[in-house]
N, CA, C and O atoms as a Tripos MOL2 file, in Angstrom:
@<TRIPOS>MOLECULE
protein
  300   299    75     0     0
PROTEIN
NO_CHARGES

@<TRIPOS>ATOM
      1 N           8.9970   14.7510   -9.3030 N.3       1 UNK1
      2 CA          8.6900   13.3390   -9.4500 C.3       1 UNK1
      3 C           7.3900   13.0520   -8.6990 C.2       1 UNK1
      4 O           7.2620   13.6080   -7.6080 O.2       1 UNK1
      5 N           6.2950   12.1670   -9.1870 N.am      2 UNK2
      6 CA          4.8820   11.7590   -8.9290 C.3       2 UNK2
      7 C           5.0210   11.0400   -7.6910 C.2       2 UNK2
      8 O           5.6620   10.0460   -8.0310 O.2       2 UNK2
      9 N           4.7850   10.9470   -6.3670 N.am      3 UNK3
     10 CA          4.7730    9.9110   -5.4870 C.3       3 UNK3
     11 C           3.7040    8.8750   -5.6390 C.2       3 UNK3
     12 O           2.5930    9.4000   -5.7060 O.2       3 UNK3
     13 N           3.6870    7.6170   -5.7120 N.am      4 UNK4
     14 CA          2.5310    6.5760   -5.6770 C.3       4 UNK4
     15 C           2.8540    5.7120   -3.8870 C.2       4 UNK4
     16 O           3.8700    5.1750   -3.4440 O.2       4 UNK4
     17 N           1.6550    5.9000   -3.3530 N.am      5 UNK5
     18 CA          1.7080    5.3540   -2.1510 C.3       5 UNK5
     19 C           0.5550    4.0620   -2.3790 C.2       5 UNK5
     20 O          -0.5070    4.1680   -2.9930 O.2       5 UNK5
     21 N           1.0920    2.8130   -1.6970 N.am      6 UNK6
     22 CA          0.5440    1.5390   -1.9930 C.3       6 UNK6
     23 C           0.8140    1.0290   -0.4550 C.2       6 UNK6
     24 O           1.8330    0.6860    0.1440 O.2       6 UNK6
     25 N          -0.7280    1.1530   -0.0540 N.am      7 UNK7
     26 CA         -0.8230    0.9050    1.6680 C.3       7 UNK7
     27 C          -1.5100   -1.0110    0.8990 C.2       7 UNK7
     28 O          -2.3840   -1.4020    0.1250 O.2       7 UNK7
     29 N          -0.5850   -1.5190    1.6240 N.am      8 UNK8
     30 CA         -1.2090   -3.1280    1.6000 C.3       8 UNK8
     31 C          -1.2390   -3.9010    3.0440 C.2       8 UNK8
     32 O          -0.7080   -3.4600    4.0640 O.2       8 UNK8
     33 N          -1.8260   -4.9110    2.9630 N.am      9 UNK9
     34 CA         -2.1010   -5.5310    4.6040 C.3       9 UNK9
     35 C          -2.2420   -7.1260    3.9460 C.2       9 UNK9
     36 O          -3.3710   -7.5780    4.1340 O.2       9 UNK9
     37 N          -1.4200   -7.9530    3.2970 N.am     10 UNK10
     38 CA         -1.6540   -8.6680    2.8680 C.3      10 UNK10
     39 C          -0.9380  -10.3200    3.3340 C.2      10 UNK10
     40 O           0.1170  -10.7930    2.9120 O.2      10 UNK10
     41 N          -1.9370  -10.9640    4.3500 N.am     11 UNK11
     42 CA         -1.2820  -12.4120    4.8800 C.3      11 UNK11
     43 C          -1.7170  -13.0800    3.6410 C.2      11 UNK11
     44 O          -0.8240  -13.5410    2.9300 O.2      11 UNK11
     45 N          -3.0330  -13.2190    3.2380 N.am     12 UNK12
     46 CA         -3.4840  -14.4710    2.2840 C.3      12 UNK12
     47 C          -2.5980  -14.2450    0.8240 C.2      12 UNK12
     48 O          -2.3190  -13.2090    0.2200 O.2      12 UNK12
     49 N          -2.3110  -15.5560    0.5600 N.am     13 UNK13
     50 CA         -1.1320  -15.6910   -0.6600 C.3      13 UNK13
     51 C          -1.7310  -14.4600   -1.9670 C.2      13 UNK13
     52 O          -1.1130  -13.5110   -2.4510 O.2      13 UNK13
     53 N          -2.8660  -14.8480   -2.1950 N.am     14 UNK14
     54 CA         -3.4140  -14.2550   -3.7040 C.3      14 UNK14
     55 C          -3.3800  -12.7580   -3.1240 C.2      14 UNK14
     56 O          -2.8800  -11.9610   -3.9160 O.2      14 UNK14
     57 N          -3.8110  -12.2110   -1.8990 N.am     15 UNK15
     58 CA         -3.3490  -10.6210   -2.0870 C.3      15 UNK15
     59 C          -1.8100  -10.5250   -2.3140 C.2      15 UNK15
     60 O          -1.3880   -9.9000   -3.2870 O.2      15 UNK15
     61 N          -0.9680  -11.1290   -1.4400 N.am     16 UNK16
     62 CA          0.5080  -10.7430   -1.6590 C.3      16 UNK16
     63 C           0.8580  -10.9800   -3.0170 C.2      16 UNK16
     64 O           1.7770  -10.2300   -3.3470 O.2      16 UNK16
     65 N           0.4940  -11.7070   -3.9000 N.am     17 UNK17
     66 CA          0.5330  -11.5980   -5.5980 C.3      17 UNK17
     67 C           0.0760  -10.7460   -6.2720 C.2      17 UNK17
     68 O           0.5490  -10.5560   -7.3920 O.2      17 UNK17
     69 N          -1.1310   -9.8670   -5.7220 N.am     18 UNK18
     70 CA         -1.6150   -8.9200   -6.3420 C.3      18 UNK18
     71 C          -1.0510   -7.6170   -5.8940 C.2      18 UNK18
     72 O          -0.9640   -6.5990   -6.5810 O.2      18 UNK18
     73 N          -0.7330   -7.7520   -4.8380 N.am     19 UNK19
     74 CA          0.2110   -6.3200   -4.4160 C.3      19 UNK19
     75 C           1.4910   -6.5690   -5.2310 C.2      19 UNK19
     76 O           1.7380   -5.8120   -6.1700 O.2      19 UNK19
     77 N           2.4740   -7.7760   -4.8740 N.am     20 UNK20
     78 CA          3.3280   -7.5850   -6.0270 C.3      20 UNK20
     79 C           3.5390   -7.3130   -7.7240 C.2      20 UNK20
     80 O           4.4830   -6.9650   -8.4340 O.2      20 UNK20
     81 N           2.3250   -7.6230   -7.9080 N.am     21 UNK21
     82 CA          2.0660   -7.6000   -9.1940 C.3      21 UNK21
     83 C           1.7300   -6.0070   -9.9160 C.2      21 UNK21
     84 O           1.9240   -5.4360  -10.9890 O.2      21 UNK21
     85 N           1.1460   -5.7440   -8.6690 N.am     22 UNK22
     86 CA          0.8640   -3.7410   -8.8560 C.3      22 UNK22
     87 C           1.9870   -3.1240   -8.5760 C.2      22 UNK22
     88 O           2.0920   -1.9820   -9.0240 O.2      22 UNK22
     89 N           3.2660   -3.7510   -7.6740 N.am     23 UNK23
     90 CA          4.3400   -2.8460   -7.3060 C.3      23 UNK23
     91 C           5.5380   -3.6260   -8.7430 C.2      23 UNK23
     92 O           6.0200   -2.9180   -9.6280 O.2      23 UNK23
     93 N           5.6700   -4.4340   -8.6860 N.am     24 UNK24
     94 CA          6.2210   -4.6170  -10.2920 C.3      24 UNK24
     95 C           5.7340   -3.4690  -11.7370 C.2      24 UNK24
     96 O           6.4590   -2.7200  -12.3920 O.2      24 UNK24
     97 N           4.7960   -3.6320  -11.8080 N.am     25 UNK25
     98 CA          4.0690   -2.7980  -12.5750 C.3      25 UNK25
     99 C           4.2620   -1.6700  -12.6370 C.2      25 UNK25
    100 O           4.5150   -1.1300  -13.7130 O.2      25 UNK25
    101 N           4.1840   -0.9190  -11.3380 N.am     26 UNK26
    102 CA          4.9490    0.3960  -11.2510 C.3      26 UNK26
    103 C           6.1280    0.6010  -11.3660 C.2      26 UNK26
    104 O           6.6240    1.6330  -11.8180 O.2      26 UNK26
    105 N           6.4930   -0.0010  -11.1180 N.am     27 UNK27
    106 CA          8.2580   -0.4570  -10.8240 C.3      27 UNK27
    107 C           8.9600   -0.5220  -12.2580 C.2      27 UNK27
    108 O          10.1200   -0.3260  -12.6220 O.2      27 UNK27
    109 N           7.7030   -0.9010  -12.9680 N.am     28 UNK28
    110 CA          8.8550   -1.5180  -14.2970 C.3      28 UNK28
    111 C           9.5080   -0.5300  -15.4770 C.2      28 UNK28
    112 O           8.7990    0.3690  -15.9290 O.2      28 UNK28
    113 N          10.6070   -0.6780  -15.8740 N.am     29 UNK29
    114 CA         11.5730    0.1310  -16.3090 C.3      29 UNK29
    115 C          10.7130    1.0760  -17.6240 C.2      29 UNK29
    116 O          11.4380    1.8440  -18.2570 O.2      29 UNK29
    117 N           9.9340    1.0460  -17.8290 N.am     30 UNK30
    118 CA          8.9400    1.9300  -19.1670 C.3      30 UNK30
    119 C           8.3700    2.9680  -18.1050 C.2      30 UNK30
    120 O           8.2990    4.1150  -18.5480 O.2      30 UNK30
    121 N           7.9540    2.7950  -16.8070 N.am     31 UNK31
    122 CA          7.1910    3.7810  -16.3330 C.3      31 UNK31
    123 C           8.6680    4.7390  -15.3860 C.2      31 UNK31
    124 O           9.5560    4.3620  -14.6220 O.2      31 UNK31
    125 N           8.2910    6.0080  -15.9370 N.am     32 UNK32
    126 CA          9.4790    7.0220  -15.3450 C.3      32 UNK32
    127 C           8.8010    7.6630  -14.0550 C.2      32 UNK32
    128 O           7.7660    7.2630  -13.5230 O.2      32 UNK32
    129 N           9.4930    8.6060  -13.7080 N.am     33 UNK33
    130 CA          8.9920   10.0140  -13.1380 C.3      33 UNK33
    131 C           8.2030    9.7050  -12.2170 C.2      33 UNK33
    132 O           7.3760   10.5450  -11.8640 O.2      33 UNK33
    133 N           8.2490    8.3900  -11.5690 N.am     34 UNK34
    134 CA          7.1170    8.4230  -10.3740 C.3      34 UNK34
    135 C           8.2660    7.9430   -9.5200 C.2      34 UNK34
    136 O           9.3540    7.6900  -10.0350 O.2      34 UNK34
    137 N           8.0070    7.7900   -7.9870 N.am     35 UNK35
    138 CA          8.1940    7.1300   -6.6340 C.3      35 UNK35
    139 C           7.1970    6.2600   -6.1760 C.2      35 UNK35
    140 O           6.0310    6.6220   -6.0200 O.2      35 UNK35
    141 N           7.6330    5.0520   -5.9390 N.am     36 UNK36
    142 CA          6.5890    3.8970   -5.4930 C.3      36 UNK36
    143 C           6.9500    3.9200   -4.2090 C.2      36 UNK36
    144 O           8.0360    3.4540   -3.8650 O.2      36 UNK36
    145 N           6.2260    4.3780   -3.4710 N.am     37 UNK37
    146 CA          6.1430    4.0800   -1.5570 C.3      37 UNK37
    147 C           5.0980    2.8950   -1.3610 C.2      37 UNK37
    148 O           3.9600    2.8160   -1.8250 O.2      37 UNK37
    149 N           5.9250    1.8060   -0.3830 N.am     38 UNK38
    150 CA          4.9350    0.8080   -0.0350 C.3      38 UNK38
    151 C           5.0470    0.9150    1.3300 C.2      38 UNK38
    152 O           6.1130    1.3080    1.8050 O.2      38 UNK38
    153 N           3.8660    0.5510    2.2320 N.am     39 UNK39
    154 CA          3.7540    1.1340    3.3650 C.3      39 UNK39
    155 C           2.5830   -0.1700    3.5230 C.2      39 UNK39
    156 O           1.6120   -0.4530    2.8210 O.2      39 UNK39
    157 N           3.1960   -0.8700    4.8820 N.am     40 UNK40
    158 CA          2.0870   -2.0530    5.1980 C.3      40 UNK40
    159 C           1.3570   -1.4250    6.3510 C.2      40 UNK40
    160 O           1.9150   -0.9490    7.3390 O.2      40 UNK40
    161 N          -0.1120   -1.4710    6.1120 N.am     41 UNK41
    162 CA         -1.1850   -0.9090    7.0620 C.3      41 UNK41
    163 C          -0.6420   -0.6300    8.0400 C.2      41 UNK41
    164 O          -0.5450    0.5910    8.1600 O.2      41 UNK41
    165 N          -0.0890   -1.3570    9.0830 N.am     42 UNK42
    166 CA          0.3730   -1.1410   10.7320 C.3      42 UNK42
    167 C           1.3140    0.2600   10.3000 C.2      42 UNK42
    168 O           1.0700    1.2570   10.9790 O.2      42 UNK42
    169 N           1.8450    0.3310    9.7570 N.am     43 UNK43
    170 CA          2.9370    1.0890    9.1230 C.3      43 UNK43
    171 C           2.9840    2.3710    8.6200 C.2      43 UNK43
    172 O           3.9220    3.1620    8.7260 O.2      43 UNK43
    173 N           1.7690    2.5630    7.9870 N.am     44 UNK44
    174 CA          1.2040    3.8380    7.3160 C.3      44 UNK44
    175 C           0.9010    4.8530    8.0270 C.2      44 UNK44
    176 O          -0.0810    4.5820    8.7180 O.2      44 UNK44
    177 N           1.2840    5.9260    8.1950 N.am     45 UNK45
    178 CA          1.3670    6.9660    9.2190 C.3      45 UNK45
    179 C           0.1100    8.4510    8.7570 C.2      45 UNK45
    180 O          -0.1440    8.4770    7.5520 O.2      45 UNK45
    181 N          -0.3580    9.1870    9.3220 N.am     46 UNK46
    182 CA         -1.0190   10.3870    8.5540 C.3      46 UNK46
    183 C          -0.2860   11.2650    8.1440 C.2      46 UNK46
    184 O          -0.7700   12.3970    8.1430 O.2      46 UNK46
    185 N           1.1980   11.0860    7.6230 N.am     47 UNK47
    186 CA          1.8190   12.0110    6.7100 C.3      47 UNK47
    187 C           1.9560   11.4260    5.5720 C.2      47 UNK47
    188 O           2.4180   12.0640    4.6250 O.2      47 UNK47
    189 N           1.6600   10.3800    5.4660 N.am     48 UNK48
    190 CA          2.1100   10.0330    4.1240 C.3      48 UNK48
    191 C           0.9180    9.6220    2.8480 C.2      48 UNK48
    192 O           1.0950    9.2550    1.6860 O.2      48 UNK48
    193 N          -0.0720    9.8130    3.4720 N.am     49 UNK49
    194 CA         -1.3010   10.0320    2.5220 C.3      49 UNK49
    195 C          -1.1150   11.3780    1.7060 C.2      49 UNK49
    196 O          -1.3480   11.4830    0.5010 O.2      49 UNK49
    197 N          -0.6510   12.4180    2.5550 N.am     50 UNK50
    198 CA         -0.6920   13.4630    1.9480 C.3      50 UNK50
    199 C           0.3370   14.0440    1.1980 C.2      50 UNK50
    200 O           0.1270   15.0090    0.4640 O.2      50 UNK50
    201 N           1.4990   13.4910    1.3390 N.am     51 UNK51
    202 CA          2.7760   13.2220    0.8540 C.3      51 UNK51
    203 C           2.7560   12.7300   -0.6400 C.2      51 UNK51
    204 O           3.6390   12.8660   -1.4870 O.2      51 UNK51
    205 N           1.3570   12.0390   -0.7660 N.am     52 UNK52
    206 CA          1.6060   11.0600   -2.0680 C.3      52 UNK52
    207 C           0.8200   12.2120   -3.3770 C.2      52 UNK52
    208 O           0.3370   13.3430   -3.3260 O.2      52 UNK52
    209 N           0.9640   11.5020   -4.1360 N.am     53 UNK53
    210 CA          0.5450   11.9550   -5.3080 C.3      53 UNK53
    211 C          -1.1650   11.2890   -5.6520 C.2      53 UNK53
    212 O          -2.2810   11.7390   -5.9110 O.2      53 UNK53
    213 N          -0.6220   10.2080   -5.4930 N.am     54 UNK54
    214 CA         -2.0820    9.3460   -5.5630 C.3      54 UNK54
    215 C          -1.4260    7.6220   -5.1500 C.2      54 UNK54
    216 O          -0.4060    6.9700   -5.3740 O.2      54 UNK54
    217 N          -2.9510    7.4160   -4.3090 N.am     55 UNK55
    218 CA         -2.6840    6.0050   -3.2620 C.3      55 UNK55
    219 C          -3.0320    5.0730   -3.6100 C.2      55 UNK55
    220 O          -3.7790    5.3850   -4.5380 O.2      55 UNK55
    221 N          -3.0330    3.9640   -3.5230 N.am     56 UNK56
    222 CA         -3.8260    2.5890   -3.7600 C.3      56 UNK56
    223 C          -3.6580    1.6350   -2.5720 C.2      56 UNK56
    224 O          -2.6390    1.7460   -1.8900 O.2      56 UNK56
    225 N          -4.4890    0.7960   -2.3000 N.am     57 UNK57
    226 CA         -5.2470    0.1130   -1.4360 C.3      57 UNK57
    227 C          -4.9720   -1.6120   -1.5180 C.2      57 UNK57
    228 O          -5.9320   -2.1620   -2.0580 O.2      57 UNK57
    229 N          -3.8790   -2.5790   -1.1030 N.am     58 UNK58
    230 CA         -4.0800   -3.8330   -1.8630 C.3      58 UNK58
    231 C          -4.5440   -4.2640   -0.3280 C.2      58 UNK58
    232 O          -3.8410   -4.1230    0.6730 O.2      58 UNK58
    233 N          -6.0450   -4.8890   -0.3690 N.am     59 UNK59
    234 CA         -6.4860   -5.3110    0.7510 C.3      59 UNK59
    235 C          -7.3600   -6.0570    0.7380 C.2      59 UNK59
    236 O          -8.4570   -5.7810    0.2510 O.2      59 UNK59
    237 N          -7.0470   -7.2490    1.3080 N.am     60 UNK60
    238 CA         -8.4610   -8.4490    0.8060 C.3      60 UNK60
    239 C          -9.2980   -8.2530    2.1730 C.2      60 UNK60
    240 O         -10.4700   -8.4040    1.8270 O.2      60 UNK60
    241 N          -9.2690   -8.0380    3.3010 N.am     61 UNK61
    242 CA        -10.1440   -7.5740    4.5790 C.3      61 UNK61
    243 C         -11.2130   -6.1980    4.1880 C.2      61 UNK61
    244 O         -11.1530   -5.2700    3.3810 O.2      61 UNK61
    245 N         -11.8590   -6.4930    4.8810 N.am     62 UNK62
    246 CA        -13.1690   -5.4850    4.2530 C.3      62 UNK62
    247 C         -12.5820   -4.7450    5.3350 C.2      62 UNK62
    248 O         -11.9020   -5.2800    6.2100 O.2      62 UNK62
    249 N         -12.9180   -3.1420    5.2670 N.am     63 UNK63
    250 CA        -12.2530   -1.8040    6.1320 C.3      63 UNK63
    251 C         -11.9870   -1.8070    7.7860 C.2      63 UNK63
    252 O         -10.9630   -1.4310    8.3560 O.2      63 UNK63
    253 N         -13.6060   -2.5150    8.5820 N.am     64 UNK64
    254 CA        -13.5110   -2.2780    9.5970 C.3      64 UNK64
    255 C         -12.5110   -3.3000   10.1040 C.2      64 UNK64
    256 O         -11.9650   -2.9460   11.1490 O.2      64 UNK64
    257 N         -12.1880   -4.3120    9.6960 N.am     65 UNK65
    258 CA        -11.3880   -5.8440    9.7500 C.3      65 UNK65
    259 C         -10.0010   -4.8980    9.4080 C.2      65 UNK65
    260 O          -9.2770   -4.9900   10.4000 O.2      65 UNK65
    261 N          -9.7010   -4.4900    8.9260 N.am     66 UNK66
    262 CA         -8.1830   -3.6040    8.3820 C.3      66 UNK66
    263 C          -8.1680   -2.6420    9.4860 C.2      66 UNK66
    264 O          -7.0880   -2.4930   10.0560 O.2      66 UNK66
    265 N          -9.1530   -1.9770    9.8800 N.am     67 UNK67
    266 CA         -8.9320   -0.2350   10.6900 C.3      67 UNK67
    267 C          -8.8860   -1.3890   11.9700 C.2      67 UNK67
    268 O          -8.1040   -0.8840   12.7750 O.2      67 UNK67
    269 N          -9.2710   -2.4570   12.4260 N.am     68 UNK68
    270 CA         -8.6650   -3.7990   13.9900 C.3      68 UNK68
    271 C          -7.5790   -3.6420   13.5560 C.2      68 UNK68
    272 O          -6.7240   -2.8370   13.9280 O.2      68 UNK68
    273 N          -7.5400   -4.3440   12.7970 N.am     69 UNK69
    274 CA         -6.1010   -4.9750   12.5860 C.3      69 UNK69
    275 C          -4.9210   -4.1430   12.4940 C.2      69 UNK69
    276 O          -3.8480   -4.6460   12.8250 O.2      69 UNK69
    277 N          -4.9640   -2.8480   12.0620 N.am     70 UNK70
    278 CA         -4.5910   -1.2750   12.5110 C.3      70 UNK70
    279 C          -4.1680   -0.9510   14.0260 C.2      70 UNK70
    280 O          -3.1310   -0.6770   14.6300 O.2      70 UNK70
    281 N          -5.7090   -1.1540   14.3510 N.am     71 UNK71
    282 CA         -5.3650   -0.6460   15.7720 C.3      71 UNK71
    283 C          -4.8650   -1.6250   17.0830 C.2      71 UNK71
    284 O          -4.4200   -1.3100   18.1870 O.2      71 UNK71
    285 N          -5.1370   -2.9320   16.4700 N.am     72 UNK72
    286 CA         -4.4790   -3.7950   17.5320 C.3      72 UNK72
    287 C          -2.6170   -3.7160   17.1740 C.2      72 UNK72
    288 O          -1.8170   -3.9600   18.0770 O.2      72 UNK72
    289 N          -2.3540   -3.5070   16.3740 N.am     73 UNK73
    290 CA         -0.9010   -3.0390   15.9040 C.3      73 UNK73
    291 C          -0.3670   -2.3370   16.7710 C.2      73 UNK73
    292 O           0.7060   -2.4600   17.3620 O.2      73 UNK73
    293 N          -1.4940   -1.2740   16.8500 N.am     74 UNK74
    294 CA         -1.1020    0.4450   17.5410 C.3      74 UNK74
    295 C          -0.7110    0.5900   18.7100 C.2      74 UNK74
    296 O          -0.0580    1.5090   19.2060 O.2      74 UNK74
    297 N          -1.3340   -0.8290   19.3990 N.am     75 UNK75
    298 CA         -1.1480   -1.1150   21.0130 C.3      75 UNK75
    299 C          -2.0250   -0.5050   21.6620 C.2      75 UNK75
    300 O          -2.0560   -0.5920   22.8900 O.2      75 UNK75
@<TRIPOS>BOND
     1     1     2 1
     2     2     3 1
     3     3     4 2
     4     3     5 am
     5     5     6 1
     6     6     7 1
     7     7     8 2
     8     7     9 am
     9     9    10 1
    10    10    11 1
    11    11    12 2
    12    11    13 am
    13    13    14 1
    14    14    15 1
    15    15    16 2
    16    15    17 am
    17    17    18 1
    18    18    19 1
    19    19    20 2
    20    19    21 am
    21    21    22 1
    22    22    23 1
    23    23    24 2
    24    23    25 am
    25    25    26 1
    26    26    27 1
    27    27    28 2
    28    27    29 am
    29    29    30 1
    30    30    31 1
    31    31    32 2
    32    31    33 am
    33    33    34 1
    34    34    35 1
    35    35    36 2
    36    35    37 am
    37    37    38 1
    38    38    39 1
    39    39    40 2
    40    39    41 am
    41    41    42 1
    42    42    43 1
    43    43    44 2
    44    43    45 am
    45    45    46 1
    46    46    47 1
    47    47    48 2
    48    47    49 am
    49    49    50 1
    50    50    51 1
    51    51    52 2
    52    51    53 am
    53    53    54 1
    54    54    55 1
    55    55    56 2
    56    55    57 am
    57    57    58 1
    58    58    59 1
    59    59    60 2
    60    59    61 am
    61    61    62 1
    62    62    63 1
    63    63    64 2
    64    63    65 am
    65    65    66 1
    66    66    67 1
    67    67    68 2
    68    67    69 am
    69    69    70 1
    70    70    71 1
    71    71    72 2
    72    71    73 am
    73    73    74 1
    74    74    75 1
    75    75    76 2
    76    75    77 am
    77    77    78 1
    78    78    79 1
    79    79    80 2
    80    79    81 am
    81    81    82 1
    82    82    83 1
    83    83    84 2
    84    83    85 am
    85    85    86 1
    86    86    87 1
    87    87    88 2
    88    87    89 am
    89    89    90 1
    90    90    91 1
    91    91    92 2
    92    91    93 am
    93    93    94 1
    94    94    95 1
    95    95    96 2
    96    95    97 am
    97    97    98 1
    98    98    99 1
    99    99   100 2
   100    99   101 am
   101   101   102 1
   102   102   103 1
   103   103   104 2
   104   103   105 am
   105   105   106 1
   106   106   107 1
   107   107   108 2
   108   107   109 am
   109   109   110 1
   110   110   111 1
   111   111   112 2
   112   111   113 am
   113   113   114 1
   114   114   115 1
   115   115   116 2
   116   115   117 am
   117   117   118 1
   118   118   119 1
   119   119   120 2
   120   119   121 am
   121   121   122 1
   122   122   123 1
   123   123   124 2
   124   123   125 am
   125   125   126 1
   126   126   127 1
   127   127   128 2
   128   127   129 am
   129   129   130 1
   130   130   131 1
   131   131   132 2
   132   131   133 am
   133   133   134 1
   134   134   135 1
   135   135   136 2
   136   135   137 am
   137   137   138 1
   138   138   139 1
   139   139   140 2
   140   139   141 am
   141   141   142 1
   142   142   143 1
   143   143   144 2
   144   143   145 am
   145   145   146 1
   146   146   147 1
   147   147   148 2
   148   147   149 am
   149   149   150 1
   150   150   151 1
   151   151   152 2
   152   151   153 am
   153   153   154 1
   154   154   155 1
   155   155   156 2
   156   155   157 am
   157   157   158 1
   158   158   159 1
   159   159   160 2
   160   159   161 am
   161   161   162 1
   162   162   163 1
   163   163   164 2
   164   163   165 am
   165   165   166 1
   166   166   167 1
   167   167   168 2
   168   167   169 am
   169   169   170 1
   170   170   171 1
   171   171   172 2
   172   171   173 am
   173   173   174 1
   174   174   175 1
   175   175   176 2
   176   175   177 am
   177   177   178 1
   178   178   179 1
   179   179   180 2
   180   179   181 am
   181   181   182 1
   182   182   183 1
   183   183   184 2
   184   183   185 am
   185   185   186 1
   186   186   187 1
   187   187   188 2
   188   187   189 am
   189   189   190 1
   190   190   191 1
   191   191   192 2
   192   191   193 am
   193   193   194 1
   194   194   195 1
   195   195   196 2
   196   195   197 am
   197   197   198 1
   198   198   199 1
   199   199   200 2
   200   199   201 am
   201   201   202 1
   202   202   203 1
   203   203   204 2
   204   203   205 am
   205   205   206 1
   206   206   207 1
   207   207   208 2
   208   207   209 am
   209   209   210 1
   210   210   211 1
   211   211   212 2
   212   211   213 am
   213   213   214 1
   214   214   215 1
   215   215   216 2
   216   215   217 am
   217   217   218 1
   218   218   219 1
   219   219   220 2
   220   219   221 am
   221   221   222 1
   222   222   223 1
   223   223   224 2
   224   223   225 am
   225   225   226 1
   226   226   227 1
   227   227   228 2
   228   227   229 am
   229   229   230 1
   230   230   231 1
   231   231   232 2
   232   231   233 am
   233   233   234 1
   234   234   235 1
   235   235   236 2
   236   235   237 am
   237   237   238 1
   238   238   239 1
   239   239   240 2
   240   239   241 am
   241   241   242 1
   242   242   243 1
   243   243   244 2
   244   243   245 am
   245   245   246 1
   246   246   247 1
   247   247   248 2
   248   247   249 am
   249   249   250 1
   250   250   251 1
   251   251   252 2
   252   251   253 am
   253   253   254 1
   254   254   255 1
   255   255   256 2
   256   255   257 am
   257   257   258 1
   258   258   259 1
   259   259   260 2
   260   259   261 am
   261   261   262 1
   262   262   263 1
   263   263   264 2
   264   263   265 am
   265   265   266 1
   266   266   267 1
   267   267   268 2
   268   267   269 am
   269   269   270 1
   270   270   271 1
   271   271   272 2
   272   271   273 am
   273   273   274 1
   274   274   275 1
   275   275   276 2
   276   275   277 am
   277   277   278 1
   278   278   279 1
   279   279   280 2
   280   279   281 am
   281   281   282 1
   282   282   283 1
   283   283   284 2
   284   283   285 am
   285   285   286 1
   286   286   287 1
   287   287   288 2
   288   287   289 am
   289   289   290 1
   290   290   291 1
   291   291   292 2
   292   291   293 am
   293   293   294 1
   294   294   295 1
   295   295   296 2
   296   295   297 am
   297   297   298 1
   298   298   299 1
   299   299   300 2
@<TRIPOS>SUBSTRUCTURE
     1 UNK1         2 RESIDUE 1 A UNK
     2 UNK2         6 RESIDUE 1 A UNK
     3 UNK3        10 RESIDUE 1 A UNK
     4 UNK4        14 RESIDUE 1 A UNK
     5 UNK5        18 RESIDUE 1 A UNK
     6 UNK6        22 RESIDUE 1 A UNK
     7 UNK7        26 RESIDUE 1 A UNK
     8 UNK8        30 RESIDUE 1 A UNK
     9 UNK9        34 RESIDUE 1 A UNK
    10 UNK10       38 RESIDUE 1 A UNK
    11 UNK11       42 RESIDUE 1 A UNK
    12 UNK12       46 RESIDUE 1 A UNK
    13 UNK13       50 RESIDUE 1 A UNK
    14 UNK14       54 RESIDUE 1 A UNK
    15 UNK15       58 RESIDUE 1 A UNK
    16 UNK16       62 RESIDUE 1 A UNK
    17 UNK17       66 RESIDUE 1 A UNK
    18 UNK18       70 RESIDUE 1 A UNK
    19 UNK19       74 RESIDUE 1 A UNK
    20 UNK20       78 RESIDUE 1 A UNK
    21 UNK21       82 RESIDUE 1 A UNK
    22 UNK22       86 RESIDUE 1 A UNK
    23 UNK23       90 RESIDUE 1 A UNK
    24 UNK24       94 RESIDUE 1 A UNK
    25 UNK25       98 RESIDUE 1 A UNK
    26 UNK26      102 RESIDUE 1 A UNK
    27 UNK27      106 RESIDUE 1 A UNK
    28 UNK28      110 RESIDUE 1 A UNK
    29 UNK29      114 RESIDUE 1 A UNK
    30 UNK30      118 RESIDUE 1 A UNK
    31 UNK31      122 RESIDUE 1 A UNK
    32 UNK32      126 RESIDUE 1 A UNK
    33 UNK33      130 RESIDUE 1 A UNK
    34 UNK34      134 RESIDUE 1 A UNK
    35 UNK35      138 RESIDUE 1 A UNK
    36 UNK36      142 RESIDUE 1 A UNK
    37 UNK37      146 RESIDUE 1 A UNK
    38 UNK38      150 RESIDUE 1 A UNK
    39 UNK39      154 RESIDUE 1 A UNK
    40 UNK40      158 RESIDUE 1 A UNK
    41 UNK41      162 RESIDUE 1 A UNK
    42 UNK42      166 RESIDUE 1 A UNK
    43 UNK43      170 RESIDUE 1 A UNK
    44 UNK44      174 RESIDUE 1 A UNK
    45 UNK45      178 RESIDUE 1 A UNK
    46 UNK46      182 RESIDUE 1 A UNK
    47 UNK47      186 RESIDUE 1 A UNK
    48 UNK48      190 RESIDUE 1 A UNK
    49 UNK49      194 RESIDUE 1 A UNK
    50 UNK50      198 RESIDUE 1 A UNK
    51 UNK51      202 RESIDUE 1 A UNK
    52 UNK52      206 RESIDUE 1 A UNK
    53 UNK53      210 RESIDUE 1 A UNK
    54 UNK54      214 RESIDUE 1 A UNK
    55 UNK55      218 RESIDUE 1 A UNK
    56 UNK56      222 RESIDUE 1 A UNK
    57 UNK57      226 RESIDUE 1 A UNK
    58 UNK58      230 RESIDUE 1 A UNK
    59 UNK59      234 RESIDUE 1 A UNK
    60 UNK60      238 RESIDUE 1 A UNK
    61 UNK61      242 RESIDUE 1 A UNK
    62 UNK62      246 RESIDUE 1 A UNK
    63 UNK63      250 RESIDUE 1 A UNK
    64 UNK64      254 RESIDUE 1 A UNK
    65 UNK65      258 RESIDUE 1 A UNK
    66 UNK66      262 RESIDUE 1 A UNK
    67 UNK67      266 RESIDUE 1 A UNK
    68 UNK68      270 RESIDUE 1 A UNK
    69 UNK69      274 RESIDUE 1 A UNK
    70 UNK70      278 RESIDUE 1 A UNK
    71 UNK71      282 RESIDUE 1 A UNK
    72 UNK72      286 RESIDUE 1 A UNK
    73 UNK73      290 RESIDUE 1 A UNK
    74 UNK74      294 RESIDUE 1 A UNK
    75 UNK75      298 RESIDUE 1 A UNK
């Protein structure tokens, strides 16, 4: 079975619609043979990038604003 990993970081309303809207999508009963892993930024560990099959990104913060917001998580 295909793993799909979907790292999201999403407070503002319109990302959390668009992440749901991509995890529905995957989710929905026509698409087989995959695993949908959702994993919220603070959350996402370095095993599970490599774990996946292929990743996607739902993130309205531009990178260095996400890799803070990461590491103030981290403590």
């Amino acid at each position: 079975m295909a793993r799909l990993l979907i790292v999201h970081h999403t407070p503002p309303p319109a990302t959390a619609e668009l992440f749901d809207a991509v995890v529905n999508d995957a989710c929905h009963p026509d698409v087989t043979g995959v695993e949908v892993v959702r994993r919220a930024a603070p959350a996402a560990t370095a095993t599970d990038l490599p774990a996946a099959d292929d990743a996607r990104n739902a993130c309205s913060e531009v990178p260095p604003v996400l890799a803070a917001a990461i590491m103030d998580d981290a403590g």
